[in-house]
N, C-alpha and C positions, 0 to 999 in steps of 0.2 A: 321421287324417282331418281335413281343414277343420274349424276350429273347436270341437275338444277340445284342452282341455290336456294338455298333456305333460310330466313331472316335467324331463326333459330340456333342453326348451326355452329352462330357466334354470340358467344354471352354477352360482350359489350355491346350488343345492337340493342339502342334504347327506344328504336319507333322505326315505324313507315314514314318515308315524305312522300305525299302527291307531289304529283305533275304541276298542281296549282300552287301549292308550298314552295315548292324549289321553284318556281319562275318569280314570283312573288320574291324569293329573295335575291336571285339574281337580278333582278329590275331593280331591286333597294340597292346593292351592288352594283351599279353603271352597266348595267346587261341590257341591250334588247332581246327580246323571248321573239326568235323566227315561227317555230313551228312548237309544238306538243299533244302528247296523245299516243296512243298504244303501238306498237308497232305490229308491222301486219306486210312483211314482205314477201310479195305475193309470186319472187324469183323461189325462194325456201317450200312454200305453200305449195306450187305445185314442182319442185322438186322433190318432194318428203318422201316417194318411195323410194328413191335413189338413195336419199339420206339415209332413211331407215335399215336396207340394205349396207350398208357403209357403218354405220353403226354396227351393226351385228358382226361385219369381219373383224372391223378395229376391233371391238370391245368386247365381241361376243355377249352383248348386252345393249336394247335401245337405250338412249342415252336421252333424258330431258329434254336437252335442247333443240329436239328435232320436231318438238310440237311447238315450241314456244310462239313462233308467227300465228299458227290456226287458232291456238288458244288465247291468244293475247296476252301474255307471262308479261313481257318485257313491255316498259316505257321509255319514250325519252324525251327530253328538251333538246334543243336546240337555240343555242342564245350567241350571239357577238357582243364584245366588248363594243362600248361606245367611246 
């Protein structure tokens, strides 16, 4: 879809990390891992016809990123240095 990334899109992309992957090295790295897991903001979720509408002016096209909260597209960690 317009304007989601795609691991594809770049040839140097040699893999997927999890969420478990990348905290795991961040912790071998002096990281403490705060939070992790799919994001899901639930400000986006129910603003999505607003967005959707907002996409169609700007773009004239919905745009990816305007599901990615409902769908759970996106991950993150969250870590501090130790």
């Amino acid at each position: 879809m317009y304007g989601t990334l795609n691991f594809y899109d770049d040839e140097t992309h040699v893999r997927i990390y999890s969420t478990t992957e990348l905290s795991a090295l961040l912790e071998q790295n002096n990281f403490t891992v705060i939070k992790k897991g799919t994001r899901r903001n639930w400000y986006y979720i129910f603003l999505m016809p607003v967005r959707i509408i907002q996409s169609l002016v700007t773009y004239k096209k919905i745009v990816g990123s305007v599901f990615w909260d409902i769908l759970g597209f996106a991950e993150f960690v969250y870590a501090r240095k130790r």
